[in-house]
C-alpha positions in Angstrom: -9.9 0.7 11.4 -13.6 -0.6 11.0 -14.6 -1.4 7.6 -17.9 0.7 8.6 -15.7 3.9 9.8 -13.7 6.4 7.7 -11.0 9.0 8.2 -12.0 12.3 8.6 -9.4 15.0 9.2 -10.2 18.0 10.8 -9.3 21.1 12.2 -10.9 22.8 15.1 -10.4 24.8 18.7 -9.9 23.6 21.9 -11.8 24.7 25.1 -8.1 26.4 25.5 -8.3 28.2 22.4 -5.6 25.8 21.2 -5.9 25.4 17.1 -6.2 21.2 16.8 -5.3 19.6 13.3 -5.9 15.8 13.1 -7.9 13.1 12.3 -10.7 11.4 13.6 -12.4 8.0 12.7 -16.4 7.7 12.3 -18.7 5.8 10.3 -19.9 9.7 8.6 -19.3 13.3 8.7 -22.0 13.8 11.5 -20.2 10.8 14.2 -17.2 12.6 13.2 -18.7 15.6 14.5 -20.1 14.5 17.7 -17.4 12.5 18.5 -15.3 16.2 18.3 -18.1 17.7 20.1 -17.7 15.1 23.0 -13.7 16.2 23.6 -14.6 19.7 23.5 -13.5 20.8 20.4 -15.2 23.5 18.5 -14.8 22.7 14.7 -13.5 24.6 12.0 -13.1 22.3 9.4 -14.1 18.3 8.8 -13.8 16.0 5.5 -13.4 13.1 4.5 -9.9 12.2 4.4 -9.4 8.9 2.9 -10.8 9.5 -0.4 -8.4 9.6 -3.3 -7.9 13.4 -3.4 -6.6 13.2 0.3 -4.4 10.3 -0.8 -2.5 12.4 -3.7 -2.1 15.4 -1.6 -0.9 14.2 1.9 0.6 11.0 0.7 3.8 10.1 3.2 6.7 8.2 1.1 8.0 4.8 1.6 11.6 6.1 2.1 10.3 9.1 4.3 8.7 6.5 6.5 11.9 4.8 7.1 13.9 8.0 7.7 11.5 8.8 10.4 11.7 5.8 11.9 15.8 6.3 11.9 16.1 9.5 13.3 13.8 9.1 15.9 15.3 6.2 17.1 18.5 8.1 17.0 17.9 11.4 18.7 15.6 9.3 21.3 19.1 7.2 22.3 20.9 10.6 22.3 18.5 11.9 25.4 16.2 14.4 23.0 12.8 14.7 24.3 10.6 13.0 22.3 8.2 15.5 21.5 11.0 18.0 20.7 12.4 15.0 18.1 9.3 14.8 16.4 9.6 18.2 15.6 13.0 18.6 14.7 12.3 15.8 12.4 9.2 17.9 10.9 11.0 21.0 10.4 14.0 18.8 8.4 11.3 17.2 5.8 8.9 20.3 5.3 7.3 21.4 3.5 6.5 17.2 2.5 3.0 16.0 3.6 5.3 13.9 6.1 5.8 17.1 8.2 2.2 18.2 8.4 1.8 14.5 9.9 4.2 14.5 12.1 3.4 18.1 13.1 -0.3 16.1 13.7 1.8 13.5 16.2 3.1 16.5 18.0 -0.1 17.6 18.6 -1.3 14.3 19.8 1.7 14.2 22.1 0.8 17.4 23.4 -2.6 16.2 24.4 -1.4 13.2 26.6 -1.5 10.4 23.3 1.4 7.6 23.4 3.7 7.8 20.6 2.1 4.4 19.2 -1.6 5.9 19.5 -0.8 9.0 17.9 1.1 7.2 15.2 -1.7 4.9 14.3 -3.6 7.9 14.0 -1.9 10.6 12.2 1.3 8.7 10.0 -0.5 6.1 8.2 1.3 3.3 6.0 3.9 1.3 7.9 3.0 -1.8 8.9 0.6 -3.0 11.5 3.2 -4.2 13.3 5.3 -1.4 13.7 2.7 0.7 15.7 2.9 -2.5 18.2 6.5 -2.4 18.1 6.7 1.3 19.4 3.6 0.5 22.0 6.1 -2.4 23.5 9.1 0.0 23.6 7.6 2.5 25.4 6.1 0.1 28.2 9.6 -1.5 28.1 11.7 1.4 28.5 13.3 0.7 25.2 11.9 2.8 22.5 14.8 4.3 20.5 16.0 0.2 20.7 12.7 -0.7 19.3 12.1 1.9 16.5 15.8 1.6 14.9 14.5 -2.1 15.0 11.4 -1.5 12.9 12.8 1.1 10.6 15.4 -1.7 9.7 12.7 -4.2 9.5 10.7 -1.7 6.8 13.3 -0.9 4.6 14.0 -4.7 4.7 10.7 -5.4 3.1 11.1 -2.6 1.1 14.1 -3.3 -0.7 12.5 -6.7 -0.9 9.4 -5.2 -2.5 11.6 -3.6 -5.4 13.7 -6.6 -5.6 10.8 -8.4 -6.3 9.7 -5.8 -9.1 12.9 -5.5 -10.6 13.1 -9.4 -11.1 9.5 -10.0 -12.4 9.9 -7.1 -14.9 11.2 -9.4 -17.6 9.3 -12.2 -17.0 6.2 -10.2 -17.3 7.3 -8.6 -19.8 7.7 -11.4 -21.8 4.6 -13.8 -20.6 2.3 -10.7 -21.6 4.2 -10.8 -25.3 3.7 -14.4 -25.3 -0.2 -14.7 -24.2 -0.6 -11.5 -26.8 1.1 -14.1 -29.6 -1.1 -16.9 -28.9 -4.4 -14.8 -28.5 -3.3 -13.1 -32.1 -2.7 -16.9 -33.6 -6.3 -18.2 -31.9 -8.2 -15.3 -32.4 -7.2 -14.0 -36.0 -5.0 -16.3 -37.1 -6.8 -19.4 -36.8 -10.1 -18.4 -37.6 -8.6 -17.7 -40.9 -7.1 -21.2 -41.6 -10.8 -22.7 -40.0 -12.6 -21.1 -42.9 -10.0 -22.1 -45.6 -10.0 -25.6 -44.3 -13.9 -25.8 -44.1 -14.5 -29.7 -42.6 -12.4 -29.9 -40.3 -13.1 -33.5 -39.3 -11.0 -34.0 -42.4 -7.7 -33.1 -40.9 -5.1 -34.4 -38.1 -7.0 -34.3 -34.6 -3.9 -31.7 -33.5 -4.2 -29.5 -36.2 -8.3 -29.9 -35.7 -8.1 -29.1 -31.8 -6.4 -25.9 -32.7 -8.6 -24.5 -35.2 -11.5 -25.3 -32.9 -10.1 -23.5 -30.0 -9.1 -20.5 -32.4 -13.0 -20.6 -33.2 -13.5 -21.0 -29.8 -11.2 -18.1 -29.0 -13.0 -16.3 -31.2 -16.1 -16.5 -30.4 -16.2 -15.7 -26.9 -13.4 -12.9 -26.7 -14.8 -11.2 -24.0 -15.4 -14.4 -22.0 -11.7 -15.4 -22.3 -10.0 -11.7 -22.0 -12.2 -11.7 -18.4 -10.8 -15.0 -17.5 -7.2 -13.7 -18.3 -8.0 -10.3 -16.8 -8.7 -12.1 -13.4 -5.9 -14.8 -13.4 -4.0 -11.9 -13.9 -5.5 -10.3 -10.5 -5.6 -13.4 -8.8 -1.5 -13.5 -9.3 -0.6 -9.9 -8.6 -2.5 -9.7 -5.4 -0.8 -13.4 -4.3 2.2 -11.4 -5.2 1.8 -9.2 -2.4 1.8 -11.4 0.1 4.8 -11.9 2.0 5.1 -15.7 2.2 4.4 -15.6 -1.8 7.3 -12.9 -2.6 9.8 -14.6 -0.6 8.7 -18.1 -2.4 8.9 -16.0 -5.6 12.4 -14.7 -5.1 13.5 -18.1 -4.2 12.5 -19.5 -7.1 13.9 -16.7 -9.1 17.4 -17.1 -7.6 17.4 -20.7 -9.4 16.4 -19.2 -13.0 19.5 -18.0 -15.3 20.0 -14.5 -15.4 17.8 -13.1 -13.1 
């Protein structure tokens, strides 16, 4: 999706008299409308969708995704039509956002959509490459092949995702406890021993160096906790990187006790 466009779910008639309930993507409320008006659809109801409200309400589990992905892939290599799958699957989860998203895929099916379009349209949150995965099993012929293949490949990362978290609880836990000690000893405690002291020029240049940076410390506070703040960023959003968690969880495999 464009950086410029938004989701905008909707729900409307068709020229049919077919109730429609999807999504659409526009730059505004009023593309999002035309863009409607253009397939023929008479429109009930359009907004936004991708705002945070829509998030808490219709949000589609990391484990749901994965059973989907499972079951589909079964029932497709058992013969089951594929639209008749998807709502099998629906009717199994509901009432879970998941079903009124899949009920949206239905829909799509019903319309003509490939599985992979109507996917990348209406069950948002796997990977990017998933939604290429089931585009490539359906022109090869093996799509219940291709999605047990992804949903093995998501639970993978998954698992490796909560590994990840489980084994930088303690660290953090205790780096944070750390950083909050030495702040406390720059920015209270040594403040304190600078004004006992007085001159410091008359002390050991080590003992000096640390009552200046307690000063230091001190006096720009807010500088310092935004430079922490934003190291802090900086590392959680390397975190989520692939190639830095599996480097991560390497080097975690060589420290004692985790």
């Amino acid at each position: 999706m464009s950086v410029d466009e938004r989701l905008f779910s909707y729900r409307a008639v068709r020229a049919d008299g077919v109730a429609v309930r999807a999504v659409v993507r526009a730059p505004d409320r009023a593309a999002a409308a035309r863009r409607l008006a253009q397939n023929d659809l008479v429109v009930v109801e359009l907004r936004q969708a991708d705002g945070p409200a829509f998030g808490r309400t219709a949000r589609v589990t990391d484990a749901e995704r994965v059973t989907i992905l499972r079951q589909l892939a079964v029932m497709t290599r058992a013969g089951v039509d594929l639209l008749e799958a998807i709502e099998t699957i629906a009717a199994g989860i509901a009432p879970r956002p998941a079903a009124d998203r899949l009920r949206d895929v239905a829909a799509a099916l019903r319309r003509g959509d490939p599985l992979a379009r109507a996917f990348s349209e209406h069950l948002h949150g796997y990977p990017i490459y998933v939604y290429a995965l089931i585009r490539a099993g359906e022109a090869s012929g093996r799509l219940s092949s291709v999605l047990a293949e992804a949903a093995d490949q998501v639970a993978f990362e998954e698992q490796v995702r909560r590994d990840l978290a489980a084994a930088l609880t303690s660290p953090t836990f205790l780096t944070c406890a750390g950083l909050g000690a030495v702040g406390f000893l720059l920015g209270v405690v040594a403040p304190r021993f600078a004004a006992m002291v007085g001159d410091l020029s008359r002390i050991d240049p080590f003992p000096a160096l640390i009552l200046h940076a307690g000063l230091f410390v001190r006096d720009n506070a807010l500088g310092v906790g935004a430079i922490v703040a934003l190291g802090a960023m900086a590392l959680w959003r390397a975190a989520q990187t692939p190639r830095v968690r599996a480097r991560l969880i390497d080097l975690l495999r060589t420290v004692p006790g985790a």
